[in-house]
C-alpha positions in Angstrom: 233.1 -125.2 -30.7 233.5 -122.5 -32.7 230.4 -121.8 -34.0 229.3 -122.1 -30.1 231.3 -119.2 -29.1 230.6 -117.2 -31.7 226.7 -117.9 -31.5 227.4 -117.8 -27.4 229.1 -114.3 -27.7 226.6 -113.0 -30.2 224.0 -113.7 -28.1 226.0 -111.7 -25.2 226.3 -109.0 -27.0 222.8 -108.8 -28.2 221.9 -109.7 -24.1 223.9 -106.6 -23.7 222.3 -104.6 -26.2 219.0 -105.3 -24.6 219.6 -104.6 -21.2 221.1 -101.1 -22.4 218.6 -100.0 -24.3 215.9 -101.2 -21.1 218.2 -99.5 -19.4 218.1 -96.2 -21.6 214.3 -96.7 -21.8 214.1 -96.6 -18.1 216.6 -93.3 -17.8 214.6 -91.6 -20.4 211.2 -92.1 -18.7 212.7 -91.1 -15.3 214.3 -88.4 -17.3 211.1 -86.8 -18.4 209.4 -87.4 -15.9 211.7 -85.3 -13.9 211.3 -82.9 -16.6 207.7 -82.9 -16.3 207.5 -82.5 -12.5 210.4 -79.5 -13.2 207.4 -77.9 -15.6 205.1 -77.9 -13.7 207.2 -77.1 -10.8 208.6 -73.4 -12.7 205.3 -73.2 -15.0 202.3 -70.7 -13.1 198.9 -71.5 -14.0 197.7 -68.3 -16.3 195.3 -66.4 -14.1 191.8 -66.6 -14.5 190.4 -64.2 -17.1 188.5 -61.5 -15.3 184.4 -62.2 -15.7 182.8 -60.3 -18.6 180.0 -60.3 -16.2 181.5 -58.7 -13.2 183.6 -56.0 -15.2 180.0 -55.0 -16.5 178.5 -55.3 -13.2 181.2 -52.9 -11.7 180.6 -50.3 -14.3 176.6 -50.5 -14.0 177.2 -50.3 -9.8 175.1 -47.7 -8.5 174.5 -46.3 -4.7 171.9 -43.8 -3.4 173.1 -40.3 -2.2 171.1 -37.4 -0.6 171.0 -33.5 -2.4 169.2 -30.5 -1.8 166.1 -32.4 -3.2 166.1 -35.4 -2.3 167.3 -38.9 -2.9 169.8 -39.6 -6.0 170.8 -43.1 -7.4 174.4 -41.9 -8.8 177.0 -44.2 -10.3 179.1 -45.7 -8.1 182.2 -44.3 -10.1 181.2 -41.9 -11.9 183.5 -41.3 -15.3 182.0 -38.8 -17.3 181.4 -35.5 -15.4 179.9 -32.3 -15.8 180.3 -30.1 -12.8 178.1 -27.2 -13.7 179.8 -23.7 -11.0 182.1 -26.4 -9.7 184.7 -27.7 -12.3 187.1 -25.8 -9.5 186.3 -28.5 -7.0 186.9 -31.1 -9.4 189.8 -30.1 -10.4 190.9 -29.9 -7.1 189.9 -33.7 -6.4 192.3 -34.7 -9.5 188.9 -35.2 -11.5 188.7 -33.2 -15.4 184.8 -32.7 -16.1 183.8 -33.0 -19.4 183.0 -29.5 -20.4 183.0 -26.3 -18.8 180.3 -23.7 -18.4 180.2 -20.3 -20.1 178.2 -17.4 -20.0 178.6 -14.9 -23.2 178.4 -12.2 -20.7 180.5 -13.0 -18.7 182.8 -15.3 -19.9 184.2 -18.3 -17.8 186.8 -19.3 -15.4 189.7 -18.9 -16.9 192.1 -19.1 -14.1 191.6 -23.1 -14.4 192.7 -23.7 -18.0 190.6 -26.2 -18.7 190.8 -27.9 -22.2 187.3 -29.6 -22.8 184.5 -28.3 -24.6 182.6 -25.1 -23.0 178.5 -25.5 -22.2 176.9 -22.4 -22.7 174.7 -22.1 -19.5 172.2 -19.4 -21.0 171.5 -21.7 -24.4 169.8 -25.1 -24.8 170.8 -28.3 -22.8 171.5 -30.1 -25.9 175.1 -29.2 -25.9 175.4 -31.0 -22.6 173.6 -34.2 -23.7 176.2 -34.6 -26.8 179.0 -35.1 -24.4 176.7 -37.8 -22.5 177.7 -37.1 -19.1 176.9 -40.3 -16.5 176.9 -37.6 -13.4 175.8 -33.8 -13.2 176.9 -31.7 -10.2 175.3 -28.4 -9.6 175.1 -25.5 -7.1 172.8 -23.2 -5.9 172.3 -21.3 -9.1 170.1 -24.2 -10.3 166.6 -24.3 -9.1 164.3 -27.2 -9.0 162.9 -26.7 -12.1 166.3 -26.6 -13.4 167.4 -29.4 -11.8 164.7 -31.5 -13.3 165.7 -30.7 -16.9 169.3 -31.6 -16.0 167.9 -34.9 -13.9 166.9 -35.9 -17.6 170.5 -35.6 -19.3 171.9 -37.8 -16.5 171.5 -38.8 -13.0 171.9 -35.1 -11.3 173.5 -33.8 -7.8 172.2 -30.3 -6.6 174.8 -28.8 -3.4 172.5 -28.4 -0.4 171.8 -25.2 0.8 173.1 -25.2 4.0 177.2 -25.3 2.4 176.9 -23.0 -0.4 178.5 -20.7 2.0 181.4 -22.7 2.9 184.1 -23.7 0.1 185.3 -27.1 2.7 182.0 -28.6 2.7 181.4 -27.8 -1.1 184.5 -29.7 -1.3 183.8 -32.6 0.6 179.8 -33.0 -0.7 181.4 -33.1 -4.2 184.1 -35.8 -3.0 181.5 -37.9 -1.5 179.4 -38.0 -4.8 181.9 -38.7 -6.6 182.9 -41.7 -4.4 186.6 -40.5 -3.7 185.9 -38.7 0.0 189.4 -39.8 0.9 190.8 -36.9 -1.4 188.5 -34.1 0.0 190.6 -34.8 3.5 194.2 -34.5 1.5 193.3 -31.4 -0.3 192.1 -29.6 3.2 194.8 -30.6 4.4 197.2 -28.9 2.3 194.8 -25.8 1.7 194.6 -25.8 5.9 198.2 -25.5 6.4 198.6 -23.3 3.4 196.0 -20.9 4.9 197.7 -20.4 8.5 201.0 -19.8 7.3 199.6 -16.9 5.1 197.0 -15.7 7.7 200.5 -14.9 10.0 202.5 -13.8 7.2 199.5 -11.3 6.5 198.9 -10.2 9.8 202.4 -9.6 10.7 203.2 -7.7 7.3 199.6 -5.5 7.8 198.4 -5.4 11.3 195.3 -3.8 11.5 195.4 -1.6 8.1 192.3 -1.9 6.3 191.6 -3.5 3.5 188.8 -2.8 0.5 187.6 -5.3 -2.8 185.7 -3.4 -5.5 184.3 -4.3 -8.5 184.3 -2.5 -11.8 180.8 -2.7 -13.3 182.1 -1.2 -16.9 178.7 -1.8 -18.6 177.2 -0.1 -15.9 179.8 2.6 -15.2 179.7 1.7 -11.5 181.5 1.1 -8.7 180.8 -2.2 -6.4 182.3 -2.9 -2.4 182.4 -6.6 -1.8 181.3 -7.0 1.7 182.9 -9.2 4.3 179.3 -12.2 3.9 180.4 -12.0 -0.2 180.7 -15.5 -1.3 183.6 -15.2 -3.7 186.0 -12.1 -1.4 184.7 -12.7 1.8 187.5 -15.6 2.8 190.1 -12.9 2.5 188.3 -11.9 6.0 186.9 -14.6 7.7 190.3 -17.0 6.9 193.2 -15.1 5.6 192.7 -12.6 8.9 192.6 -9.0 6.6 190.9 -5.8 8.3 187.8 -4.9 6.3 187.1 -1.2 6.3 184.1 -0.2 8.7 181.6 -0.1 5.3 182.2 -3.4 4.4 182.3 -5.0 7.7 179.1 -3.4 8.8 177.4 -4.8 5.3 174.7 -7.4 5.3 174.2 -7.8 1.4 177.1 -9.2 -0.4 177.8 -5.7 -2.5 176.9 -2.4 -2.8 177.3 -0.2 -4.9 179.5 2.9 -3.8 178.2 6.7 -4.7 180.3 9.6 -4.9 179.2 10.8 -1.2 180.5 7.0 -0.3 183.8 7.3 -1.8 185.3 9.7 0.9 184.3 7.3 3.6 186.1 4.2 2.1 189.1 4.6 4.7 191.0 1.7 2.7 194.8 1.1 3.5 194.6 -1.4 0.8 192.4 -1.7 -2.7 191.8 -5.0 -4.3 190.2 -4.6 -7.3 189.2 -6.2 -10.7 186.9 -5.7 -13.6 183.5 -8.2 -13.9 184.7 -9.2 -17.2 187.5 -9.7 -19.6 191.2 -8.9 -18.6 193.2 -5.2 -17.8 194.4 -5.0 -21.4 190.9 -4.4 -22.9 190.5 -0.5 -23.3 187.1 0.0 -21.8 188.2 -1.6 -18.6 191.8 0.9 -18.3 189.3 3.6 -18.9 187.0 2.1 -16.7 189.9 2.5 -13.9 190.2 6.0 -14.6 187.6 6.4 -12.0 190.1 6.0 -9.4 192.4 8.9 -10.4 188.8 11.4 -9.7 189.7 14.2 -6.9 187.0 12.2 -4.6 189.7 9.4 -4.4 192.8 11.4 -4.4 192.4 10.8 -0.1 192.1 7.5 -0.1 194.9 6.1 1.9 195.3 3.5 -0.6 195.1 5.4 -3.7 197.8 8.2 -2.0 200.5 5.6 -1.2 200.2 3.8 -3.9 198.5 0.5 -2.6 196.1 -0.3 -5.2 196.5 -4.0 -6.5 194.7 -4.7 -10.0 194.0 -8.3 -9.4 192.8 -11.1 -12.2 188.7 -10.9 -12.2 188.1 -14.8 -12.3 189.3 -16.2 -9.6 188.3 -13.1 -7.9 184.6 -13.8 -8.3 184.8 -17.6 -7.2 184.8 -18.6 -4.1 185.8 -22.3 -4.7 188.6 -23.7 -3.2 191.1 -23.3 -6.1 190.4 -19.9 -6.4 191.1 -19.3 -2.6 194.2 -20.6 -3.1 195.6 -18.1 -5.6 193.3 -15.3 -3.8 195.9 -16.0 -0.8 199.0 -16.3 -3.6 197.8 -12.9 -4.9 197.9 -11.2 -1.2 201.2 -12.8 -0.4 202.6 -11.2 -3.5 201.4 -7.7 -3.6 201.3 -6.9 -0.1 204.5 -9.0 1.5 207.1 -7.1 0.9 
């Protein structure tokens, strides 16, 4: 009887043990179950990696544009740029071109501080290809047989024409080549505004007093007047509102230069000037202004009350949109009191 029980309750127990351990079997598989359904549950799929192929494709993308010559296949965006005249634009539009162009005579555009490597326009093309532009943007200066030579460096876009004149559709030709026309419209914008609330500043500080730009040709000892159809002075007219004297406004060339039988007939209330190159401190271009202290000039209204504003000679002989800009600053400043 004994040896029943015992055997009976060892056999319990172990019919205990068995069912605990099925039961524990069965817990554990729910258990991870539920632990794998909570995985996958909080677990994202890793996206995709982007197609090799259609990163390349992207990059390769081209479209067709329409220049001064023709037809164009240009990249679709463009990341390497040389703007040859028009890094101002590009700079305008956010965009940094790869070099910047130089003349030894005449220097560059310093007024836009650009740190990339200058491109001497006057030497060989060479020194463009090392930077291995994938877009060229020019202006009028370059001729068709020009353009060709550049056309071979990289895929080339010559302004039209028709808007070399006209610093807001220079603007927006060189937004729509470079694919980004949306930022043409921002920039005008802000240049727009910028422009009427100087033009009434101006005209309430000045009226109707006249106003004169010249240019001091120091090599050639001479004398220019800007006339109001000059590309790089004649916005301060046409926009900004200022009275040109009767000499300038009766112009048809862009300059001219002014004799000493001219120099009584100036009539200016007002004197822009600035030297073609290099900056007020070099010597030859203080003596240069010496000119202006001559007994012709002495009757100038200008030079007898003292309204004579030496003004920096780079952005003075742009007309891009940048320089417009600080032209505008430059009026504000010297002639708002």
């Amino acid at each position: 009887m004994y040896r029943w029980s015992r055997m009976t309750m060892w056999s319990a127990v172990l019919l205990v043990m068995m069912m605990g351990l099925a039961a524990c079997g069965a817990d554990n598989s729910a258990s991870l179950e539920v632990a794998g359904q909570a995985s996958t549950e909080n677990v994202q799929p890793s996206a995709a990696p982007e197609s090799t192929e259609a990163s390349v494709e992207e990059e390769g993308a081209t479209r067709i544009v329409t220049d001064e010559f023709g037809e164009v296949e240009v990249p679709a965006h463009p990341q390497r740029v040389a703007g040859i005249y028009v890094e101002d634009y590009l700079k305008a539009l956010g965009v940094t071109p790869i070099v910047q162009w130089y003349h030894p005579s005449w220097g560059k555009q310093d007024y836009l501080n650009l740190d990339v490597p200058l491109f001497d326009i006057s030497g060989s093309l060479e020194a463009l290809l090392d930077q291995n532009p994938d877009l060229i943007i020019v202006d009028g200066a370059v001729d068709a047989e020009k353009y060709e030579l550049y056309s071979k460096i990289a895929p080339t876009y010559r302004l039209k024409e028709s808007i070399l004149q006209d610093s807001a559709e220079i603007l927006k030709a060189v937004a729509d080549v470079m694919n980004i026309p949306e930022k043409s419209e921002s920039v005008l914008a802000d240049y727009t505004a910028k422009v009427a609330d100087g033009k009434a500043k101006l005209q309430l500080a000045l009226g109707k007093e006249k106003v004169a730009v010249l240019r001091l040709n120091v090599a050639e000892k001479s004398i220019a007047l800007f006339g109001v159809k000059n590309r790089y002075t004649g916005v301060i007219y046409s926009q900004f509102g200022l009275e040109p004297i009767p000499l300038a406004a009766n112009m048809t060339e862009f300059q001219s230069i002014i004799s000493e039988e001219v120099v009584p007939d100036l009539e200016a209330d007002h004197i822009i000037i600035f030297p073609d190159n290099g900056t007020w401190d070099d010597q030859v271009n203080q003596e240069a202004y010496k000119t202006l202290e001559g007994p012709l000039w002495q009757n100038i209204p200008a030079i007898k009350n003292g309204n004579v504003y030496k003004m920096e000679r780079s952005h003075w002989q742009s007309g891009a949109i940048t320089a417009n800009s600080m032209k505008l600053d430059d009026l504000l400043k010297y002639m708002v009191k």
